[in-house]
N, C-alpha and C positions, 0 to 999 in steps of 0.2 A: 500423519501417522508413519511416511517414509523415514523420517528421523526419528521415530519415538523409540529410545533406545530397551523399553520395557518389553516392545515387540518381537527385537532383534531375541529377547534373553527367552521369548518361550518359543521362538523359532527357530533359529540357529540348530539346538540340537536335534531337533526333527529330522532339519533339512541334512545334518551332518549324517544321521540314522539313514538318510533316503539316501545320499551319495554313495552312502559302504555299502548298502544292502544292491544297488545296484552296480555297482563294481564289484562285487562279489558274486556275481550273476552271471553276470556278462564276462567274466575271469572263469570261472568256474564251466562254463558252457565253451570256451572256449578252447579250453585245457582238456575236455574229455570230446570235444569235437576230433579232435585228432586221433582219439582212443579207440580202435576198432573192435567191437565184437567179436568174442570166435565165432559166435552161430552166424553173422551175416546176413542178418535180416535190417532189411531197414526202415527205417522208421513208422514208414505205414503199412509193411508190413509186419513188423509188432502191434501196432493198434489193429490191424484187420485179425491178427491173432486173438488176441485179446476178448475183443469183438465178439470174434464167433461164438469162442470158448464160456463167453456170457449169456448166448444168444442173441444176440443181438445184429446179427446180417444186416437188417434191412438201414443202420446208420451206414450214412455214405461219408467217405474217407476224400477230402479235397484241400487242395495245393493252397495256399493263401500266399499274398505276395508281402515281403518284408523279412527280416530281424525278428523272430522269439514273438512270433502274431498269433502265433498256436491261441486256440480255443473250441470250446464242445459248445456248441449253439441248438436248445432243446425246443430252440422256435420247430425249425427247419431238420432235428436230428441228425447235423453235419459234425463232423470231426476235422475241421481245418488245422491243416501243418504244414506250418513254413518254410520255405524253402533252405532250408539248413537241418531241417527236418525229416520232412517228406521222404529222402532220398535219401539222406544221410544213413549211413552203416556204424556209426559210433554208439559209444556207451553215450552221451548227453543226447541223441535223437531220439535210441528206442526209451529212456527214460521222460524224457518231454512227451512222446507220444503215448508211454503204459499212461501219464498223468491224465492227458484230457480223457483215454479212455476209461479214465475211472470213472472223469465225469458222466460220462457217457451211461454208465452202469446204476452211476447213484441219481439219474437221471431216470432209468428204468424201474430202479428197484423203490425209487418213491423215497428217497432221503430228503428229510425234514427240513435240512437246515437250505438246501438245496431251493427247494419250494420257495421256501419264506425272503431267500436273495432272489428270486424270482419278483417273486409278489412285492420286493421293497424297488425293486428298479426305478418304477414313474418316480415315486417319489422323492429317490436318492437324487435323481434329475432335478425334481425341481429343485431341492435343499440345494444341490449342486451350484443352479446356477440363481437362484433367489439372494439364498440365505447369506452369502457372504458381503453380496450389496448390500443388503437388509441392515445387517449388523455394521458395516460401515459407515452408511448411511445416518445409521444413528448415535452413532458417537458426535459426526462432526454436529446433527440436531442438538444432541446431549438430550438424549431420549431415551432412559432407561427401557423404556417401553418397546420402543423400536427395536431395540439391539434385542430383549428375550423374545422377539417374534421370530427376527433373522437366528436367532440360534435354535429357535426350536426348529426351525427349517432347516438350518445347517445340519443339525444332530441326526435328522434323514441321514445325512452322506456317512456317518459315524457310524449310524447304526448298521447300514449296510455293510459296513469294511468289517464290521465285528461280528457278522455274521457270515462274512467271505472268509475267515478266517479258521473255522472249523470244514470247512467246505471243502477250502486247498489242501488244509493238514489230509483232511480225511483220504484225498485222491490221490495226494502224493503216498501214502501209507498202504493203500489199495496197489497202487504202482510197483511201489518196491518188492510188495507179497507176491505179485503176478509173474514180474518179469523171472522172476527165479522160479516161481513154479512152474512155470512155462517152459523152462532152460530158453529164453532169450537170451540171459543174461548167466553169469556163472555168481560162484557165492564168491570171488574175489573180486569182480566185476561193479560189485553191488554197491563198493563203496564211491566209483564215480560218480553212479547214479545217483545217492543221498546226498553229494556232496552239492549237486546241479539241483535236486528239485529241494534240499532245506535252504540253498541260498536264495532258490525262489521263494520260496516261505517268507523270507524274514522282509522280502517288497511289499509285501501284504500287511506286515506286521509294523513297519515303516509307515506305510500310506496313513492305517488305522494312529498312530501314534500321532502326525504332521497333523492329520483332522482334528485329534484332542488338542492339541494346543493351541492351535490356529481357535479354536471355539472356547476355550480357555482363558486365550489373552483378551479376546471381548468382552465377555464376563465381568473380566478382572479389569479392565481398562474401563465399565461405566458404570462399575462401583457393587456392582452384582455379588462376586466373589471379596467383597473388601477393597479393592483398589479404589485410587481416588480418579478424576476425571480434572482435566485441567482447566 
Protein backbone atom coordinates (compact mmCIF):
# COMPACT_ATOMS: atom_id res chain seq x y z
CA UNK A 1 0.00 0.00 0.00
CA UNK A 2 3.29 2.26 0.31
CA UNK A 3 3.34 2.40 -3.44
CA UNK A 4 -0.38 2.22 -4.23
CA UNK A 5 -0.56 5.28 -6.10
CA UNK A 6 -4.64 5.42 -5.58
CA UNK A 7 -3.64 6.20 -1.89
CA UNK A 8 -1.22 8.92 -2.63
CA UNK A 9 -4.42 10.65 -4.88
CA UNK A 10 -6.98 10.79 -1.64
CA UNK A 11 -4.17 11.72 0.55
CA UNK A 12 -1.96 14.08 -0.72
CA UNK A 13 -4.51 16.82 -0.66
CA UNK A 14 -5.40 16.34 2.95
CA UNK A 15 -1.96 16.20 3.91
CA UNK A 16 -1.36 19.59 1.59
CA UNK A 17 -4.86 21.11 3.65
CA UNK A 18 -2.93 20.07 7.08
CA UNK A 19 0.51 21.77 5.94
CA UNK A 20 -1.17 25.37 4.93
CA UNK A 21 -3.59 25.15 7.83
CA UNK A 22 -0.56 24.90 9.97
CA UNK A 23 1.56 27.35 8.56
CA UNK A 24 -0.79 29.55 8.61
CA UNK A 25 -1.07 29.20 12.48
CA UNK A 26 1.96 29.23 13.30
CA UNK A 27 2.61 32.48 10.64
CA UNK A 28 -0.18 34.10 11.96
CA UNK A 29 0.52 33.64 15.91
CA UNK A 30 3.73 34.74 15.14
CA UNK A 31 3.07 37.97 13.46
CA UNK A 32 0.66 39.23 16.21
CA UNK A 33 3.10 37.81 18.76
CA UNK A 34 4.96 40.93 18.28
CA UNK A 35 1.68 43.01 18.16
CA UNK A 36 1.14 44.63 21.71
CA UNK A 37 -1.94 45.51 23.16
CA UNK A 38 -2.75 49.02 24.24
CA UNK A 39 -4.52 47.77 27.53
CA UNK A 40 -1.56 45.50 28.61
CA UNK A 41 -2.93 42.73 29.89
CA UNK A 42 -1.46 39.52 29.43
CA UNK A 43 -2.65 36.69 28.53
CA UNK A 44 -3.82 35.09 31.76
CA UNK A 45 -4.64 37.89 32.71
CA UNK A 46 -7.29 38.32 29.97
CA UNK A 47 -8.54 34.69 30.63
CA UNK A 48 -8.64 35.57 34.68
CA UNK A 49 -10.79 38.61 33.25
CA UNK A 50 -12.85 36.72 31.28
CA UNK A 51 -13.35 34.27 34.02
CA UNK A 52 -14.51 36.21 36.59
CA UNK A 53 -16.60 38.36 34.35
CA UNK A 54 -18.55 34.75 33.86
CA UNK A 55 -18.29 33.74 37.22
CA UNK A 56 -16.46 31.56 37.23
CA UNK A 57 -13.31 32.22 39.90
CA UNK A 58 -13.02 28.96 41.00
CA UNK A 59 -11.14 27.69 37.24
CA UNK A 60 -7.56 27.95 37.97
CA UNK A 61 -5.43 29.55 35.25
CA UNK A 62 -1.82 27.39 34.82
CA UNK A 63 1.49 27.68 32.76
CA UNK A 64 1.80 24.43 30.53
CA UNK A 65 5.12 23.87 29.10
CA UNK A 66 5.58 24.00 25.05
CA UNK A 67 4.54 25.79 21.65
CA UNK A 68 0.49 26.66 21.23
CA UNK A 69 -0.27 23.62 24.30
CA UNK A 70 -3.19 25.90 25.33
CA UNK A 71 -6.17 23.91 26.38
CA UNK A 72 -9.40 24.21 28.96
CA UNK A 73 -9.42 20.62 30.63
CA UNK A 74 -13.22 20.12 32.28
CA UNK A 75 -11.68 17.05 34.18
CA UNK A 76 -9.82 19.15 36.53
CA UNK A 77 -11.57 22.87 35.57
CA UNK A 78 -7.85 24.15 34.45
CA UNK A 79 -7.12 26.68 31.97
CA UNK A 80 -3.58 25.87 30.81
CA UNK A 81 -1.52 28.52 28.60
CA UNK A 82 1.54 28.20 27.26
CA UNK A 83 4.33 29.75 27.67
CA UNK A 84 4.07 32.27 24.64
CA UNK A 85 0.86 32.82 26.25
CA UNK A 86 0.64 33.03 29.69
CA UNK A 87 2.89 36.04 29.83
CA UNK A 88 2.64 37.19 26.60
CA UNK A 89 1.14 41.01 26.37
CA UNK A 90 0.21 40.62 22.40
CA UNK A 91 -2.92 40.54 20.41
CA UNK A 92 -2.26 36.47 19.58
CA UNK A 93 -1.90 35.67 23.60
CA UNK A 94 -4.95 37.48 24.94
CA UNK A 95 -6.85 36.06 21.80
CA UNK A 96 -5.49 32.31 22.54
CA UNK A 97 -6.36 32.71 25.93
CA UNK A 98 -10.33 34.68 25.47
CA UNK A 99 -10.35 31.05 23.24
CA UNK A 100 -9.87 28.48 25.91
CA UNK A 101 -11.81 30.80 28.19
CA UNK A 102 -14.61 30.26 26.19
CA UNK A 103 -14.16 26.77 26.70
CA UNK A 104 -14.20 27.22 30.03
CA UNK A 105 -17.76 28.96 29.91
CA UNK A 106 -19.47 26.56 27.49
CA UNK A 107 -18.06 24.10 29.83
CA UNK A 108 -20.23 25.82 32.66
CA UNK A 109 -23.03 26.84 30.75
CA UNK A 110 -23.67 23.03 29.66
CA UNK A 111 -22.93 23.37 25.79
CA UNK A 112 -24.08 20.31 23.90
CA UNK A 113 -21.74 19.86 21.50
CA UNK A 114 -19.17 20.18 24.24
CA UNK A 115 -20.78 17.26 26.28
CA UNK A 116 -21.02 14.93 23.37
CA UNK A 117 -16.78 15.51 22.35
CA UNK A 118 -16.57 14.65 25.85
CA UNK A 119 -18.54 11.55 25.94
CA UNK A 120 -16.99 10.57 22.31
CA UNK A 121 -13.28 10.71 23.84
CA UNK A 122 -12.88 6.59 24.97
CA UNK A 123 -14.03 5.85 21.84
CA UNK A 124 -12.41 8.31 19.41
CA UNK A 125 -9.10 6.43 21.22
CA UNK A 126 -9.96 3.38 20.33
CA UNK A 127 -11.16 4.06 16.52
CA UNK A 128 -7.81 6.00 16.86
CA UNK A 129 -5.78 3.42 17.53
CA UNK A 130 -7.87 0.12 16.26
CA UNK A 131 -9.34 1.23 13.38
CA UNK A 132 -6.71 2.07 11.11
CA UNK A 133 -4.92 -1.46 11.76
CA UNK A 134 -8.15 -2.95 11.35
CA UNK A 135 -8.69 -1.65 7.92
CA UNK A 136 -5.26 -2.34 6.96
CA UNK A 137 -5.22 -5.39 8.08
CA UNK A 138 -7.85 -6.34 5.87
CA UNK A 139 -6.95 -5.24 2.65
CA UNK A 140 -3.69 -7.27 2.75
CA UNK A 141 -6.60 -10.38 4.16
CA UNK A 142 -8.84 -9.11 1.25
CA UNK A 143 -11.50 -9.13 3.69
CA UNK A 144 -14.10 -6.95 2.85
CA UNK A 145 -15.39 -7.62 6.23
CA UNK A 146 -12.41 -6.60 8.17
CA UNK A 147 -11.86 -3.41 6.52
CA UNK A 148 -15.95 -2.25 7.47
CA UNK A 149 -15.23 -3.24 11.17
CA UNK A 150 -11.82 -1.15 11.05
CA UNK A 151 -13.81 1.71 9.44
CA UNK A 152 -16.60 1.62 11.59
CA UNK A 153 -13.97 2.01 14.44
CA UNK A 154 -12.06 4.63 12.44
CA UNK A 155 -15.37 6.75 11.94
CA UNK A 156 -15.17 7.16 16.00
CA UNK A 157 -12.02 9.57 15.16
CA UNK A 158 -14.29 11.41 12.32
CA UNK A 159 -17.08 11.64 14.29
CA UNK A 160 -15.26 13.31 16.91
CA UNK A 161 -13.23 15.99 14.78
CA UNK A 162 -16.81 16.81 13.45
CA UNK A 163 -17.89 17.43 16.42
CA UNK A 164 -14.81 19.55 17.58
CA UNK A 165 -15.48 21.46 15.04
CA UNK A 166 -18.73 23.53 16.17
CA UNK A 167 -16.94 23.47 19.57
CA UNK A 168 -13.72 25.51 18.40
CA UNK A 169 -16.03 27.76 15.98
CA UNK A 170 -18.29 28.40 18.83
CA UNK A 171 -15.06 29.57 21.40
CA UNK A 172 -13.31 31.37 19.04
CA UNK A 173 -16.62 33.50 18.36
CA UNK A 174 -17.19 33.77 22.21
CA UNK A 175 -13.62 35.13 22.15
CA UNK A 176 -13.81 37.70 19.79
CA UNK A 177 -17.40 39.11 21.41
CA UNK A 178 -15.45 39.17 24.93
CA UNK A 179 -12.31 40.58 24.31
CA UNK A 180 -13.88 43.77 22.89
CA UNK A 181 -16.52 43.97 25.32
CA UNK A 182 -14.16 43.64 27.80
CA UNK A 183 -11.86 46.62 26.23
CA UNK A 184 -8.92 43.86 26.21
CA UNK A 185 -8.80 44.40 22.99
CA UNK A 186 -9.79 47.60 20.76
CA UNK A 187 -12.07 47.27 17.49
CA UNK A 188 -8.75 47.71 15.30
CA UNK A 189 -7.13 45.26 17.28
CA UNK A 190 -9.71 42.68 16.57
CA UNK A 191 -8.52 41.90 13.46
CA UNK A 192 -5.26 40.23 14.61
CA UNK A 193 -7.10 38.32 16.71
CA UNK A 194 -9.56 36.63 14.05
CA UNK A 195 -6.81 36.31 12.03
CA UNK A 196 -4.79 33.78 14.80
CA UNK A 197 -7.88 32.04 16.07
CA UNK A 198 -9.73 31.30 12.18
CA UNK A 199 -6.23 30.00 11.26
CA UNK A 200 -6.56 27.86 14.10
CA UNK A 201 -9.93 26.95 12.90
CA UNK A 202 -9.17 25.77 9.66
CA UNK A 203 -6.30 22.64 11.81
CA UNK A 204 -9.54 21.35 13.01
CA UNK A 205 -11.07 21.48 9.78
CA UNK A 206 -7.89 19.85 8.05
CA UNK A 207 -7.61 17.13 10.87
CA UNK A 208 -11.55 16.34 10.09
CA UNK A 209 -10.94 16.43 6.18
CA UNK A 210 -7.12 13.92 6.34
CA UNK A 211 -9.70 11.43 8.57
CA UNK A 212 -12.22 11.43 5.58
CA UNK A 213 -10.11 10.46 3.16
CA UNK A 214 -7.87 8.37 5.00
CA UNK A 215 -11.36 6.24 5.67
CA UNK A 216 -12.37 6.87 2.13
CA UNK A 217 -9.44 5.40 0.48
CA UNK A 218 -10.20 1.95 2.31
CA UNK A 219 -13.54 1.89 1.37
CA UNK A 220 -12.61 2.50 -1.98
CA UNK A 221 -9.54 0.28 -2.17
CA UNK A 222 -11.72 -3.18 -0.84
CA UNK A 223 -14.37 -2.54 -3.22
CA UNK A 224 -16.84 -0.98 -0.78
CA UNK A 225 -17.19 2.49 -2.46
CA UNK A 226 -16.57 0.86 -6.09
CA UNK A 227 -13.01 0.37 -6.18
CA UNK A 228 -11.44 -2.79 -7.32
CA UNK A 229 -8.84 -4.63 -5.02
CA UNK A 230 -5.85 -6.17 -6.63
Amino acid sequence: MIFDPIYFVFVIPALVLSMWASFRTSSAFKKYSRVPTANGQTGAEAAARLLASAGLGDVRILRSQGMLTDHYNPVNRTLNLSEGVFDSRSVAAVGVAAHEAGHAIQHAEHYKPLGLRSILVPTAKIGSSLGYIVMLAGLFMSSTNMVLVGAVLFSAVLLFQVVTLPVEFDASRRAKVMLVEHGIISGREREGVDRVLNAAALTYVAAAVSTLMTLLYFLFRSGLLGGRRD
